[in-house]
N, C-alpha and C positions, 0 to 999 in steps of 0.2 A: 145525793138528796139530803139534805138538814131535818135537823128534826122537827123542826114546825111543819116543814113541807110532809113528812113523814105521816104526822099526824095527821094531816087533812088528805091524805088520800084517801080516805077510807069514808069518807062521807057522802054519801047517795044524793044530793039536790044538786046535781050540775045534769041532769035529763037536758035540760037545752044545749050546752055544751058537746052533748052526744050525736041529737040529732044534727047541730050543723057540722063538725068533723067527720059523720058519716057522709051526708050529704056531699062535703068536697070531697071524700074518697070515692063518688062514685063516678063522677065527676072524671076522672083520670082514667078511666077505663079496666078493661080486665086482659091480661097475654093471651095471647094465640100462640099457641107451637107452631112452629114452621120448619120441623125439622126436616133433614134427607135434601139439604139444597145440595143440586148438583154441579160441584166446583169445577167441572171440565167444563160448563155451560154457562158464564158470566153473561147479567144481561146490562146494559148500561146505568149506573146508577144517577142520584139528579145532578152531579157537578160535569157530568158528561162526558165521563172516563172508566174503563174495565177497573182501575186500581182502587182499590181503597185503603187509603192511607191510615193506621193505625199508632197510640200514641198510648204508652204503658205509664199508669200514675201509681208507686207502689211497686218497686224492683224485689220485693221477698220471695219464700218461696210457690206463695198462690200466685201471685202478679208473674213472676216468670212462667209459670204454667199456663195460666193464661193468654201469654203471648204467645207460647207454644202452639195450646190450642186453637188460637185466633187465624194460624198459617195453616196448619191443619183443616181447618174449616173451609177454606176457601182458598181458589188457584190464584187472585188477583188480589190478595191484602197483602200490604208491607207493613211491616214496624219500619216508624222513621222517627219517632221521638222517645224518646222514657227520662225518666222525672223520679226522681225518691229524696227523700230528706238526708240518705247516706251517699255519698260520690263512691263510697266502696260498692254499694250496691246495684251501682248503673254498672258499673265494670264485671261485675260477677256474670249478671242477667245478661249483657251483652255479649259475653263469651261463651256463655250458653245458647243463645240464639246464634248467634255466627257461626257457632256450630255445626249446630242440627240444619239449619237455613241459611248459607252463606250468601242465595243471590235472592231473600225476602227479605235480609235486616239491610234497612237501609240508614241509620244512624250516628251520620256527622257531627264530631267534640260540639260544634253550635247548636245541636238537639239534643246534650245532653243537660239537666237540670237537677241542680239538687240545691234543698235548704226548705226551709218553712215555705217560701213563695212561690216553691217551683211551678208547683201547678197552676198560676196564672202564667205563666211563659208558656205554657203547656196550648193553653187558651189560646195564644196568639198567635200559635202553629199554624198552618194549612190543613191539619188530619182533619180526615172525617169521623172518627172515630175515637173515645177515650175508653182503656180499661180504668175503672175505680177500684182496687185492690190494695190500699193503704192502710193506712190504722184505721178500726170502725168508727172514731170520734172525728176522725176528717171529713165522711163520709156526706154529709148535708151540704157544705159550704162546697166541696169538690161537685157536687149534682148541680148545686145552682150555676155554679162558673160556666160547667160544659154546656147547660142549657141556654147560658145568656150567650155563650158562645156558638150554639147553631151545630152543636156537634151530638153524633150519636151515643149512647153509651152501655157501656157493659159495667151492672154495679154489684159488687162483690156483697154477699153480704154480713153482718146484720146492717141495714140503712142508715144506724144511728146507735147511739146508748142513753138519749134521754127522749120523753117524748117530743119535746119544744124539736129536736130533733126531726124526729118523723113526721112534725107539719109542716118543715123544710122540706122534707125529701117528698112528700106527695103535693105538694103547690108547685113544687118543679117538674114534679112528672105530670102533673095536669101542662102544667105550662109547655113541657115536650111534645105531649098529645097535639096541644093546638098549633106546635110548630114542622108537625109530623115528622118529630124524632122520636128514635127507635130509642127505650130502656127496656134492655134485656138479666133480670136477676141473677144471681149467680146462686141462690137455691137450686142447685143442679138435679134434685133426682126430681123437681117440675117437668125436667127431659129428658129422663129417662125412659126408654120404651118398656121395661118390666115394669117399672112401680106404676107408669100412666095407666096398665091394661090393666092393673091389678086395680087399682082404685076406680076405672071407670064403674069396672064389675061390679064392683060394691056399690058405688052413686046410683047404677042399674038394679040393683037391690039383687044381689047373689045370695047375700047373707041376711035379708030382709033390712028388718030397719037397724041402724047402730042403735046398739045400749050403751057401749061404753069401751074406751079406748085404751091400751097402754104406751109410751110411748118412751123406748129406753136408747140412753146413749153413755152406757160403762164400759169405758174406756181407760188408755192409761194414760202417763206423766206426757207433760210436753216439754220442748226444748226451755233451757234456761241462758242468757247470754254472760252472766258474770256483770261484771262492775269494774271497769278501767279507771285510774287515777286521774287520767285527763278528763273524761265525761264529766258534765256537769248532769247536776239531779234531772233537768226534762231530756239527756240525752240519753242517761241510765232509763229513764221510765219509756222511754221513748223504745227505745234497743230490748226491751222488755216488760212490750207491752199487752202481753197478754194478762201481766199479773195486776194491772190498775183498773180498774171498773169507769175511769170516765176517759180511757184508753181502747179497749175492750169490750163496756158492759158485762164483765165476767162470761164464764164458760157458759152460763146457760144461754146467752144470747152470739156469743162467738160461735159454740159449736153444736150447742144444743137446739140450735134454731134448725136446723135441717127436721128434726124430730117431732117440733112444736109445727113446724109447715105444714107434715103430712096431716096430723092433726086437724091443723085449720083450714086444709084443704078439704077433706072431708067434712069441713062444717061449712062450706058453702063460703069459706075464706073472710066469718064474719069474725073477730074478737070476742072470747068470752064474755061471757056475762060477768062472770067472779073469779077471781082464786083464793085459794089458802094453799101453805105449803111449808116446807123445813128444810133449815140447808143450813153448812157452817165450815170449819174448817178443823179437821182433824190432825190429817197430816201435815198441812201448810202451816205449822206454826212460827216458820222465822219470820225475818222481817223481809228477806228476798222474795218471799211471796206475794207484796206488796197487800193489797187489800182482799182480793177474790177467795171466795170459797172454792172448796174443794169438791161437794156434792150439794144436791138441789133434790128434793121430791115436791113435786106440785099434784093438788088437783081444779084443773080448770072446768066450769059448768058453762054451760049454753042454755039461751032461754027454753028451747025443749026438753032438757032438762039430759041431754048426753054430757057425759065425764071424762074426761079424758085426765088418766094417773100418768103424770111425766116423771123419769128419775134420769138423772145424771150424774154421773162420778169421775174424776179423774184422777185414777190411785192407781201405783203399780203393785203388783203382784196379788191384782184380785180377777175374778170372774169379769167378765167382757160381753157383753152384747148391745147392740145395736140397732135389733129388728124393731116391727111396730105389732102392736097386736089389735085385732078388728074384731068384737064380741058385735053378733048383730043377732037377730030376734029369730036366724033361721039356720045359726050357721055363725062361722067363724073365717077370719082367713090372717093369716103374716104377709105383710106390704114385702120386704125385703128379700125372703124366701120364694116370693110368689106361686105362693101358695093358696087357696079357696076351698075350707070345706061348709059344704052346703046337703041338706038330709040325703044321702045313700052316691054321693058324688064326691070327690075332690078332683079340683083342678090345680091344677101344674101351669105356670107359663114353659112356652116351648121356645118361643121364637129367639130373635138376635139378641145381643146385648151389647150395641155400640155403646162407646166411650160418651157417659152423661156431658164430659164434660167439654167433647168435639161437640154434639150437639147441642147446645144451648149456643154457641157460637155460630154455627151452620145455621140455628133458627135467625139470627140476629143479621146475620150477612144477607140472608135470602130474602127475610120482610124487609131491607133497605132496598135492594136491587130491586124488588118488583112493588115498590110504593106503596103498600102495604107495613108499616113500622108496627113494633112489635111496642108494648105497653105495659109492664109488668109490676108497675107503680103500685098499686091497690093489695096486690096481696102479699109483696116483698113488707112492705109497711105494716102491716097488718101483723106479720108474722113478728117480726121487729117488735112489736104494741105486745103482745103473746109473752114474749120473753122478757120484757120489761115488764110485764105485769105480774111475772113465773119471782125473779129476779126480788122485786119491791113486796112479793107476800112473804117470801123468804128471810131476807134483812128486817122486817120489821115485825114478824112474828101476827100479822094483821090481815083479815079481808078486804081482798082488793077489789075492788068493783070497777068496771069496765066505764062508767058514768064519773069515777072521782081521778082514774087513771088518766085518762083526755082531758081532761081538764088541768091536769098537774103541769107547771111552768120552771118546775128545777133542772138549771142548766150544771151538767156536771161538767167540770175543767177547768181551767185557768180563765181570762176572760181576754189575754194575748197572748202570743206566742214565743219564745226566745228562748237561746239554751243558756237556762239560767236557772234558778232556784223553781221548785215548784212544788206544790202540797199533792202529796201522794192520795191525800184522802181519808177517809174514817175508816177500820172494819167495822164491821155492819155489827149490832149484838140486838139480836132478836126480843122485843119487849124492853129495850130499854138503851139508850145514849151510846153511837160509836165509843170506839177506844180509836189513838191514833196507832200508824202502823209502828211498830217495835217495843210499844209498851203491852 
């Protein structure tokens, strides 16, 4: 984001702006869980075949997992295509699946795909199904293709990293609705069966009404790939792109968005009203860190006037947690612990706890097979909006209002693609003009 654009996000007169982006987000519908499909029991889906043909865009380590998951889910899905920008990386993930599933990977050298373009080859496949699991900035253009293309999809998240972003991704999931295609979020603990039962309880008012939320994600370092003499700069930023923000959208929306969900889901999955918030980089000071900060603390308000304190960190060799905290007017509970204290009671959850991330796939497979498509367009976005808006009060040391964020038209990244030269971007310096990265 430039600092003109900077400076007018913070201005309150775009109300009409607000109300029609809400409007076409509602427009798109809201998810149904459809978890516990029963994969020994396949019922015919609309191409008029038990199979369903699967197609991995994004061979890393979530995209391989994913494919995992997708076989696991269901007795009658193949992997027959996968797609990544690296050819090392089709060969890695396909040795992995051939593995674990030697007679479900069905993927011949002519469905294998790598470069900028792969995933329009991808399009042109037979699958009924695409995982989206690539870098979060491919993430809008990869949605529109699968929906002009008539295919279902599974979308990793965050949706985007700018918002111009996220009114690609929800005009395509409207447009999936009307074409009754399945989008299934990859916000996994939405299927989770502890944290569902734990949040229903509270929407049921356990703990009366919410005051006020916390919502932590301190954690530590992640992988770094290095820098090859052959790579050119968008192959380096590329191979390590967690550290670019129009790569990315930094941690608070790469991985801090699970935290920001719960959050928004307990507000009825509206976007705040405001934020403010602090964040910067401590430890990241070289230049291999490319642009993103190291920690974030937000506080997001809702017109009710509930708060929700976000903090996120990724440092090593400090304190860790994770959980969510629920302060409500009668009682308290932790989403993640599932836990509920309520005056002279606390609840415990007791039950199962299948793998979050077999189920959101099992919901996905089972709303295709019984024409019922699952819709997850509205609040994947939303959360997306949340962390871009956590993100931009952060960098610019400013109130962000929910009325000047929707309206904002800053597209961050190159404006083509090629492995060739590419601007890394600004670090952000709160209250006053990026530095570029290494100075």
């Amino acid at each position: 984001m430039n600092e003109k654009s900077r400076s007018k996000i913070n201005s309150t007169d775009t109300a009409s702006n607000r109300r029609q982006f809400l409007a076409g987000s509602a427009m798109a519908g809201t998810g149904i869980w459809l978890g516990g499909a029963q994969a020994s029991m396949p019922m015919v889906h609309r191409s008029g075949s038990d199979v369903l043909k699967v197609a991995l865009i994004g061979c890393g380590g979530r995209g391989t997992g994913a494919a995992h998951d997708a076989i696991h889910a269901d007795s009658f899905t193949q992997i027959t295509v996968l797609a990544d920008l690296f050819p090392d990386r089709i060969t890695s993930c396909l040795e992995s699946l051939e593995k674990a599933f030697p007679d479900r990977v069905k993927v011949p050298e002519e469905n294998r795909f790598s470069g900028l373009d792969a995933y329009k080859k991808v399009m042109e496949s037979d699958v009924d199904v695409v995982l989206l699991c690539t870098t979060p900035h491919f993430r809008p253009q990869h949605m529109e293709a699968a929906v002009a293309a008539g295919k279902h999809i599974f979308c990793e998240k965050p949706v985007a990293v700018d918002v111009p972003g996220v009114h690609r991704v929800l005009a395509a999931s409207r447009e999936a609705k009307e074409k009754s295609l399945a989008v299934v979020s990859g916000l996994c603990w939405r299927y989770d069966s502890k944290v569902r039962e734990v949040i229903q309880r509270i929407q049921d008012g356990a703990i009366g009404d919410i005051v006020a939320i916390q919502e932590n994600y301190l954690t530590g370092t992640l992988w770094h790939r290095g820098r090859q003499p052959e790579w050119s700069e968008m192959e380096y930023q590329l191979q390590n792109w967690l550290y670019f923000t129009w790569l990315s959208g930094d941690h608070i929306a790469e991985q801090h968005i699970h935290s920001l969900d719960k959050a928004l889901w307990l507000n009825n999955d509206e976007v705040p009203l405001k934020c403010t918030g602090m964040g910067g980089r401590q430890v990241r000071t070289e230049e291999k860190w490319g642009n993103v900060y190291d920690h974030f603390a937000c506080c997001f308000e809702w017109e009710n006037g509930v708060k929700a304190f976000t903090f996120t960190r990724q440092m090593a060799g400090c304190y860790n947690d994770v959980d969510d905290y629920i302060l409500g007017s009668k009682g308290n509970a932790q989403i993640l612990r599932g836990v509920i204290n309520s005056p002279g009671e606390t609840w415990r959850y007791r039950g199962r706890t299948p793998s979050m991330y077999v189920q959101e796939h099992e919901a996905l497979y089972k709303s295709i097979r019984e024409g019922n498509p699952i819709n997850d367009g509205v609040y994947m976005s939303h959360s997306t909006l949340m962390a871009i808006m956590g993100r931009e009060a952060c960098y610019t040391g400013q109130e962000i209002t929910r009325d000047a964020l929707l309206a904002d038209a800053t597209v961050l990244g190159p404006s083509s693609y090629e492995f060739g030269d590419v601007d890394p971007g600004l670090i952000a310096m709160p209250g006053a003009p990026g530095k570029k990265v290494g100075t």
